[in-house]
ROLUM-893525 format. One record per residue (C-alpha): residue number from 0; x, y, z. Coordinates in steps of 0.02 Angstrom, whole numbers. Last residue first. Layout:
N
PT|NUM|X|Y|Z
...
END
This chain:
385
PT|384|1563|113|878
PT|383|1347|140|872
PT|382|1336|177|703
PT|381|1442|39|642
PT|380|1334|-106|736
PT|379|1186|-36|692
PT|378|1232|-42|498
PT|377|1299|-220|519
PT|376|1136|-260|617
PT|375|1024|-189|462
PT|374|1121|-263|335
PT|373|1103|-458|427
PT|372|927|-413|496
PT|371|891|-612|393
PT|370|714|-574|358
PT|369|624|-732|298
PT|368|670|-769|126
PT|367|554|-734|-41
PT|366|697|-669|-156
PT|365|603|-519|-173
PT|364|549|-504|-7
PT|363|719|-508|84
PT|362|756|-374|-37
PT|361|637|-287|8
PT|360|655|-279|196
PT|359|818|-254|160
PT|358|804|-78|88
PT|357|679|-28|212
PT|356|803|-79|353
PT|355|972|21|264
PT|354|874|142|209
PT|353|794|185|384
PT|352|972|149|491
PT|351|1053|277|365
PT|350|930|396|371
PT|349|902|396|541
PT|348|1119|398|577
PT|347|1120|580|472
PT|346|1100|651|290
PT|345|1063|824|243
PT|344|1220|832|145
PT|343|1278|681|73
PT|342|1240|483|101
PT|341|1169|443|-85
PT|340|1106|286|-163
PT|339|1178|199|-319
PT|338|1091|52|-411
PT|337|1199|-43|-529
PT|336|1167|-177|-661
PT|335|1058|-120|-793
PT|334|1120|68|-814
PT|333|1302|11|-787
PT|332|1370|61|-935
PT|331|1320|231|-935
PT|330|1236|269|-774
PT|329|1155|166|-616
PT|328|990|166|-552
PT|327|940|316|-424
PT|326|896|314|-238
PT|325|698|357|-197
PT|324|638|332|-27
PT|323|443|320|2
PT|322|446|160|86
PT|321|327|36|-23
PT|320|330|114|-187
PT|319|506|186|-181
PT|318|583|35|-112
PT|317|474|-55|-222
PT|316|541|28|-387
PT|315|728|29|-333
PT|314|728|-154|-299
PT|313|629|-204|-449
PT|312|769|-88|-549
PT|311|910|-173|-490
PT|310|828|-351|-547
PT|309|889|-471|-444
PT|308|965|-640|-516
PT|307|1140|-619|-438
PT|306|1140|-512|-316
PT|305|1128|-342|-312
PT|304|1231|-222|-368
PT|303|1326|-73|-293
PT|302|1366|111|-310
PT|301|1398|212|-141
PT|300|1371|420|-95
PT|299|1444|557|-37
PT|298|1598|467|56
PT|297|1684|433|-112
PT|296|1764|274|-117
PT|295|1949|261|-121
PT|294|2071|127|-219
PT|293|1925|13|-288
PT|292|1929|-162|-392
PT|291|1741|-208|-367
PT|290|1671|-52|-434
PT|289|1548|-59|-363
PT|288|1524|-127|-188
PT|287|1427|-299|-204
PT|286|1256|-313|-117
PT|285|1228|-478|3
PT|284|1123|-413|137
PT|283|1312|-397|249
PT|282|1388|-311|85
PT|281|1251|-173|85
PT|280|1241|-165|290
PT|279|1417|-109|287
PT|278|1402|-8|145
PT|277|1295|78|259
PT|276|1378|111|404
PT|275|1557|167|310
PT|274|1445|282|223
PT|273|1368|352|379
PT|272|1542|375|473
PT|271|1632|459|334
PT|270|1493|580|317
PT|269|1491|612|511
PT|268|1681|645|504
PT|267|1665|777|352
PT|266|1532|863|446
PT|265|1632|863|609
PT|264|1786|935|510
PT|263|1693|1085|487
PT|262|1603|1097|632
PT|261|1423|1070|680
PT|260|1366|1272|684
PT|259|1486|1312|530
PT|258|1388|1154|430
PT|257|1207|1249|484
PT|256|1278|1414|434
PT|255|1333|1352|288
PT|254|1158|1270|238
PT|253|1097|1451|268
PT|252|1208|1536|137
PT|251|1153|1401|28
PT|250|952|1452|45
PT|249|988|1653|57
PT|248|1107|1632|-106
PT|247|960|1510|-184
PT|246|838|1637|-123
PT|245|920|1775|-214
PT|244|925|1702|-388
PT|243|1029|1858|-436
PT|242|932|1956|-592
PT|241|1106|1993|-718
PT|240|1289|1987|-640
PT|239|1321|1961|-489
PT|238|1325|2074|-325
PT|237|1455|2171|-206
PT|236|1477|2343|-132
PT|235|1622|2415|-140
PT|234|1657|2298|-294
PT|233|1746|2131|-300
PT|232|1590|2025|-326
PT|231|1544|2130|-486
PT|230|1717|2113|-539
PT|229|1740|1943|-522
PT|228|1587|1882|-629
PT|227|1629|2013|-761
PT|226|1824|1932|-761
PT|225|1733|1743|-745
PT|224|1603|1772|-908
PT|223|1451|1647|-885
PT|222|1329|1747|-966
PT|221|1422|1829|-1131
PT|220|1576|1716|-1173
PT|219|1664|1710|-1346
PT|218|1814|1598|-1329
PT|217|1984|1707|-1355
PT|216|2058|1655|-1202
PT|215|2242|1746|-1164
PT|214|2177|1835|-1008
PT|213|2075|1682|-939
PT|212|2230|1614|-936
PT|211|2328|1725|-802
PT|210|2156|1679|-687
PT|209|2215|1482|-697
PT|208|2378|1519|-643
PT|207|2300|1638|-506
PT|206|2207|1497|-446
PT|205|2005|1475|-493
PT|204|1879|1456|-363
PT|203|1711|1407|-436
PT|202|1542|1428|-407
PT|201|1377|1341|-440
PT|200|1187|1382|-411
PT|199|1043|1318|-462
PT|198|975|1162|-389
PT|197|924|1180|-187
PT|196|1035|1159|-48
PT|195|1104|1023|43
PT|194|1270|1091|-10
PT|193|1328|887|-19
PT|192|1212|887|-161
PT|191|1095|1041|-236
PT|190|1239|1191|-214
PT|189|1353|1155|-352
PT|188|1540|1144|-357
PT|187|1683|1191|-470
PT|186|1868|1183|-416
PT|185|2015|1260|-541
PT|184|2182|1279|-533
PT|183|2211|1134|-402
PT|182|2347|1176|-275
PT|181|2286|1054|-136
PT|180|2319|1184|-8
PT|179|2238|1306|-61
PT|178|2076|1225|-126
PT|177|2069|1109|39
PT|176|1929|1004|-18
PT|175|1867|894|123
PT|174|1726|763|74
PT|173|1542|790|107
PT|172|1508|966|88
PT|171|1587|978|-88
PT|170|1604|802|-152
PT|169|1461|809|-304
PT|168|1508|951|-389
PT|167|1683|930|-360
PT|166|1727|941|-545
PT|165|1944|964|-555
PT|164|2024|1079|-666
PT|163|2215|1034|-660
PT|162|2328|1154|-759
PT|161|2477|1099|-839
PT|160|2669|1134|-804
PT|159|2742|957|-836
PT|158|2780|950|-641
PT|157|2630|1039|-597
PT|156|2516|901|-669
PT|155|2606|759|-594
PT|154|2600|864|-415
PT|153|2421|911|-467
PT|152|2364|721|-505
PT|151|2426|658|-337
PT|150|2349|816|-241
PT|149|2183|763|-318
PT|148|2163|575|-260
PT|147|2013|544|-372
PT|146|1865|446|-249
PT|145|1758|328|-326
PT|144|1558|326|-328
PT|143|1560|240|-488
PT|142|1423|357|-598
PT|141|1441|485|-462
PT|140|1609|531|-497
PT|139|1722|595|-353
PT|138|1858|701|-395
PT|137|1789|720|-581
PT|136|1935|750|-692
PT|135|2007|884|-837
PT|134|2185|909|-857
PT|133|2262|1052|-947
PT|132|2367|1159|-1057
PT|131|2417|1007|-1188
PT|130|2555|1033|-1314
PT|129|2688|899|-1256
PT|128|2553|759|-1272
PT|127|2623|608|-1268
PT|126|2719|666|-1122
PT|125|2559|707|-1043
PT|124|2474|532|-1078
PT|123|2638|446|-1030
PT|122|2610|558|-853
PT|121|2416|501|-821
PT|120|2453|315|-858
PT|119|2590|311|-740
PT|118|2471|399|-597
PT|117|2352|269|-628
PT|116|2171|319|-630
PT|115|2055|198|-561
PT|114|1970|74|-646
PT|113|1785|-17|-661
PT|112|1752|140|-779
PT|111|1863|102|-930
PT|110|1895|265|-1019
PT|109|2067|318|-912
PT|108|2134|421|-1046
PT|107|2048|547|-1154
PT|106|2130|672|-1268
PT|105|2032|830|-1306
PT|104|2058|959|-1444
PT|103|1966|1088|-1393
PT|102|1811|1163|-1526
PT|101|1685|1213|-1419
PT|100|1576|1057|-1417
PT|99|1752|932|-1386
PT|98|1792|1037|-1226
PT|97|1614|1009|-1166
PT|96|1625|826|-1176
PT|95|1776|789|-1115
PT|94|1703|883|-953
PT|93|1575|761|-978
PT|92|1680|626|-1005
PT|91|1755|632|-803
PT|90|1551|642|-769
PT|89|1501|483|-828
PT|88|1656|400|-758
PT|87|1822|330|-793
PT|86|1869|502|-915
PT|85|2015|572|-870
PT|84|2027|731|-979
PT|83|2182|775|-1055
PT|82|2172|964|-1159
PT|81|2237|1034|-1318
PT|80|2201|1212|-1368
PT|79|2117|1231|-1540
PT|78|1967|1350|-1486
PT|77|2028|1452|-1338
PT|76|2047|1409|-1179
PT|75|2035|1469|-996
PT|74|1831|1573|-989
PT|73|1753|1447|-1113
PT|72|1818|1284|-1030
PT|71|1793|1347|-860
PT|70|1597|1446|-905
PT|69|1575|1236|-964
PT|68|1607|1165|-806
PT|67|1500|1305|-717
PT|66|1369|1282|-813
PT|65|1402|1078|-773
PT|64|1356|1123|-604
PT|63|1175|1199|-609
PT|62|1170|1394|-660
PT|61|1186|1561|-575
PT|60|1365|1564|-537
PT|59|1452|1615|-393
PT|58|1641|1641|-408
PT|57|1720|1619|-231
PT|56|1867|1718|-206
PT|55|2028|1632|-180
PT|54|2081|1651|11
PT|53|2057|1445|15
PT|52|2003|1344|153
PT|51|1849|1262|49
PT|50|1723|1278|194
PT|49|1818|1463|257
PT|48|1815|1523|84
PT|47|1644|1476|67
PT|46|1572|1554|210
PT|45|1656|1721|182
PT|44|1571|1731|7
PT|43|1419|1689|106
PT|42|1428|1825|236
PT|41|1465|1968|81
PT|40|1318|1893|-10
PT|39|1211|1938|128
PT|38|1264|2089|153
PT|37|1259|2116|-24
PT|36|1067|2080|-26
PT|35|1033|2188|125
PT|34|1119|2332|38
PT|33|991|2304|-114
PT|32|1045|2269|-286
PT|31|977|2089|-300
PT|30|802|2181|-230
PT|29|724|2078|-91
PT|28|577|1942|-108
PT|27|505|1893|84
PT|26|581|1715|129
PT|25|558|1541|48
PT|24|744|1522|29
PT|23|792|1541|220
PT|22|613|1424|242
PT|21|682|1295|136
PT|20|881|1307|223
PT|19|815|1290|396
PT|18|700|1135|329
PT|17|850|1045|284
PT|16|837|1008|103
PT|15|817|823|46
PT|14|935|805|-112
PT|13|961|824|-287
PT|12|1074|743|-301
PT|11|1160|580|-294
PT|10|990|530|-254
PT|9|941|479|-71
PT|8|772|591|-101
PT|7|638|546|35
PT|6|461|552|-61
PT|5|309|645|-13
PT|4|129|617|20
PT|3|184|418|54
PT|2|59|300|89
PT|1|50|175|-58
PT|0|0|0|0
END
C-alpha cells in the first residue's frame, strides 16, 4: 500500500533540504541590488572560503554544475588548445564533452570505468602530449562513486606545467577540499548535493595560474564570463551579474551556517561515518560494492549491485513504492546492473538505519526469505562504535 505524500530523495542529487535552508529560501523577495542583498552575499562569500580553506574568491554562478564546467572551458581556452581529460566515469567525459563542443582538442585516458586512474598512465598521456594546457577529472564521480586522489594528479600536473580543473560538484560538503592547499587551478561545485541546498547555483575558485589564462582566451563568453563575474563581486559593494536568484544565495548561505554550527571537520567525520555504516549493511544483505577493484570510495554516496538474479530496478521501484525513498539506477554502462544511493548533505544515523532496514526488507521479499537483519545489524553495529 501507497502512503507516502512525499518522497525521501537519497539521489546523488538532488537532495532532501534541511528545513532551515527551505524556509531561508522561501523568505520575503528583496532587490539583488539592495544593501541587504550584499550583506548577505558578503557573509556567504566568507562562508565559502572558510568551507573550501582557500583566500581565492568564490565565483558564484547562477546555473547547475556543469554551467559552471563549461563557463571553465570557455573562460581558460581558446578554440584549438589541447586538453587530457580522465574520463572513468560519466562525469570525467562530460568535461571531455564540453571541450570537444567548443572546438578543444581533447585526449581521453582512463575510459574504462571499473578502474582507477594510474598515476603512470596520467604522465605517458602528458608526455604524449607535449602541447596540452590542462587536465580535466571528476574528484568523485557519481556514476562509480570513486574517490580521485587530487593532490597526486596536481603534483604530476605541476611537474609538466599543466593546469588541473577538477569537478567537485558532487564532493563539496561531504569530502574535504582544501583548494589552497591542494593547489588545483580550478574547483567547481554546485549547491543541490553535499550543499544540501536547492539546484541552481555553482561557483568556482580559480588559482591565479588559472586567472593569467582567462587573459589569453579568445572563446566568446556573454553569461558565464569569470572577469565580469569577479568584478561585480569585487566591488564596494558586491552582486552578480544579471537578476541574482536571491533565495538560492539566502538558501546556501543558510546550509553554511548549519555546517559552521556542527564543525567543519565534524561534517566531514559524520559523512565518513554514515557511508562506512551503510556499505556495511550493503555487503552484509549480500550487495557488491561497485566497482569491485576500488582505491577510495567517495563518502557522498555508494554504487553497488545486487545479487545475482535481482533485478536493480525491482529493488529501486518497491523501495520507492513501499517506503517512500527514492535512490537512483546506475549510469552509462552500468544502467542495468547498478543502483547507487546517496549519504551527502542532509544526511544523518536515521537515514542511514531507515534505508538500510527498508532496503532489506525488500530485498528479503524479493527473493522470498524470511528477514535475515544481517544489513540492518551491520549498519547498527557501525553507528553505534
Amino acid at each position: 500500500m501507497k502512503g507516502y505524500s512525499d518522497v525521501l530523495i537519497y539521489t546523488p542529487g538532488p537532495v532532501n533540504v534541511p528545513p532551515r535552508v527551505l524556509e531561508a529560501g522561501a523568505r520575503p523577495m528583496i532587490h539583488h541590488r539592495s544593501d541587504e542583498f550584499s550583506a548577505t552575499l558578503i557573509d556567504l562569500l566568507a562562508k565559502l572560503r572558510w568551507f573550501f580553506k582557500t583566500e581565492a574568491l568564490p565565483l558564484l554562478i547562477h546555473t547547475s554544475g556543469r554551467g559552471a564546467m563549461e563557463g571553465t572551458i570557455l573562460n581558460l581556452f581558446s578554440r584549438g588548445d589541447k586538453i587530457i581529460s580522465v574520463c572513468n566515469g560519466k562525469f570525467g567525459e562530460m568535461f571531455a564533452e564540453i571541450g570537444t563542443a567548443h572546438g578543444l582538442n581533447v585526449v581521453k585516458i582512463c575510459e574504462d570505468w571499473s578502474k582507477d586512474l594510474s598515476m603512470e598512465e596520467l604522465e605517458a598521456a602528458i608526455i604524449g602530449s607535449p602541447d596540452a594546457k590542462a587536465i580535466t577529472l571528476c574528484h568523485g564521480d557519481t556514476s562509480t562513486a570513486r574517490l580521485i586522489d587530487i593532490p597526486s594528479v596536481v603534483a604530476v600536473a605541476k611537474k609538466h606545467g599543466l593546469l588541473t580543473l577538477v569537478d567537485c560538484v558532487s564532493t563539496a560538503g561531504a569530502i574535504p577540499i582544501d583548494f589552497d592547499s591542494w593547489g588545483a587551478d580550478v574547483v567547481v561545485a554546485a549547491s543541490q548535493k553535499g550543499l544540501m541546498s536547492p539546484t541552481g547555483l555553482s561557483v568556482a575558485f580559480l588559482s591565479e595560474a588559472a586567472w593569467r589564462y582567462t587573459d589569453t582566451s579568445t572563446m566568446g563568453k556573454y553569461y558565464i564570463d569569470f572577469k565580469d563575474i569577479k568584478a561585480y563581486l569585487e566591488a564596494s559593494k558586491p552582486e552578480t551579474p544579471g537578476s541574482t536568484p536571491v533565495s538560492l544565495v539566502r538558501s546556501l548561505n543558510e546550509a553554511l551556517s548549519m555546517m559552521k554550527e556542527e564543525g567543519r571537520e565534524e561534517v566531514f567525520a559524520r559523512h565518513a561515518k554514515l557511508a562506512g555504516a551503510i556499505r556495511a549493511g550493503l555487503t552484509a544483505m549480500g550487495m557488491t560494492l561497485f566497482p569491485v577493484e576500488c582505491m577510495v570510495r567517495s563518502d557522498a554516496l555508494t554504487t553497488f549491485a545486487p545479487p545475482d538474479g535481482v533485478s536493480p530496478g525491482v529493488l529501486k521501484n518497491a523501495l520507492k513504492d513501499r517506503f517512500g525513498i527514492m535512490i537512483a539506477g546506475g549510469l552509462g554502462h552500468f544502467t542495468n546492473t547498478t543502483l547507487r544511493a546517496a549519504h551527502m548533505g542532509y544526511f544523518y544515523s536515521r537515514d542511514a538505519l531507515l534505508f538500510v532496514a527498508a532496503l532489506e526488507t525488500v530485498l528479503d521479499r524479493v527473493l522470498s526469505r524470511k528477514a535475515t537483519g544481517k544489513g540492518i545489524a551491520a549498519c547498527m553495529d557501525l553507528l553505534s562504535s
